[in-house]
BALOBA-1460 file (C-alpha; in Angstrom, 3 decimals):
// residues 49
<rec num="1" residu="x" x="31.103" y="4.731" z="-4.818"/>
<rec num="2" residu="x" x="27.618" y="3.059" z="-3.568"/>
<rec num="3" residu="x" x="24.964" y="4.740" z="-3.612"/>
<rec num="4" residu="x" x="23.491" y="5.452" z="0.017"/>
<rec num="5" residu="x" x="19.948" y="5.511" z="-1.294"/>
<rec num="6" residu="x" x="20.102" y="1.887" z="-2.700"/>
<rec num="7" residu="x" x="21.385" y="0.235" z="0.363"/>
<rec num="8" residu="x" x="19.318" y="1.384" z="2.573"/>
<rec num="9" residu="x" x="16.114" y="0.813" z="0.599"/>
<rec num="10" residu="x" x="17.771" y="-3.239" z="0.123"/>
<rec num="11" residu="x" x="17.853" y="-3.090" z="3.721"/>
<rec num="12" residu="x" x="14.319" y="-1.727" z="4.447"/>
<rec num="13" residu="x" x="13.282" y="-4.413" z="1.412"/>
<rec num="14" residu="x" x="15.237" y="-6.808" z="3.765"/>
<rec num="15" residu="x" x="13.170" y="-5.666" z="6.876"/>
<rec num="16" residu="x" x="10.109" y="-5.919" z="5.265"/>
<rec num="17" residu="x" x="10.761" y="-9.313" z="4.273"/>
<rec num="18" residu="x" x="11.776" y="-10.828" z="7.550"/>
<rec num="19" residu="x" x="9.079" y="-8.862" z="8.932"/>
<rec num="20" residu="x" x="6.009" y="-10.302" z="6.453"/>
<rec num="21" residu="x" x="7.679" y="-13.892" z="6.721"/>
<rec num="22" residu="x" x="7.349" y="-13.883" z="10.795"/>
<rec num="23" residu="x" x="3.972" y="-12.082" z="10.748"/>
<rec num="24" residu="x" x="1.718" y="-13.365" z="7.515"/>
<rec num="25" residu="x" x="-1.096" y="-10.801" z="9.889"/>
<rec num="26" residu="x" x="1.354" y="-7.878" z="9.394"/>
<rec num="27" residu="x" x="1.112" y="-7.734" z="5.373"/>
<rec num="28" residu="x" x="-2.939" y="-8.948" z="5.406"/>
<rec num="29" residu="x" x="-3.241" y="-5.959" z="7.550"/>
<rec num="30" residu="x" x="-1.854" y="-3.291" z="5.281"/>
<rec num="31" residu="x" x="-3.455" y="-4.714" z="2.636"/>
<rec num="32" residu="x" x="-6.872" y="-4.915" z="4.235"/>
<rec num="33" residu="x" x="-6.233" y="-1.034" z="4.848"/>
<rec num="34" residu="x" x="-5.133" y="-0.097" z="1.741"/>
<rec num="35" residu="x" x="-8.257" y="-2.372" z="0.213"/>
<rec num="36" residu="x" x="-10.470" y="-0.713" z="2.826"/>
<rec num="37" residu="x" x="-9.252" y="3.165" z="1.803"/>
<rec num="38" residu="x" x="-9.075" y="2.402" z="-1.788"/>
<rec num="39" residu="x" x="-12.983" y="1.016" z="-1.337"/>
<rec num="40" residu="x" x="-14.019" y="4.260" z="0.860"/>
<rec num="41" residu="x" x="-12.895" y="6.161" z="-1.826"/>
<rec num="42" residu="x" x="-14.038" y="4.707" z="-4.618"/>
<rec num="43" residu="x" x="-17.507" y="4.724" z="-3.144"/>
<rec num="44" residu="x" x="-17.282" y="8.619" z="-2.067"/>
<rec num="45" residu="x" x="-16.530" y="9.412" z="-6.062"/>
<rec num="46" residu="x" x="-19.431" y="7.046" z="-7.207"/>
<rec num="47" residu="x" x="-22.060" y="8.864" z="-4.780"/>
<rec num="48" residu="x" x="-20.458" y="12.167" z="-6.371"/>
<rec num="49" residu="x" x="-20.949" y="11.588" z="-10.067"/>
């Protein structure tokens, strides 16, 4: 038996995929964010210490 778990994170994998391939803006994005958040936070920490 297959588990249900697997196949539907190939399909979201799948999604994702298709998704970055027809939108290069879609993935910069997210990463921008994540960059962005990851920066924010780092520099709230370094004004802490």
């Amino acid at each position: 038996m297959q588990m249900i778990g697997s196949s539907h994170f190939q399909n979201d994998t799948q999604e994702f995929i298709r998704k970055s391939l027809s939108s290069p803006f879609y993935v910069v994005g997210r990463f921008f964010l994540l960059f962005s958040h990851w920066l924010k936070t780092l520099f709230v920490w370094s004004s802490f210490c």
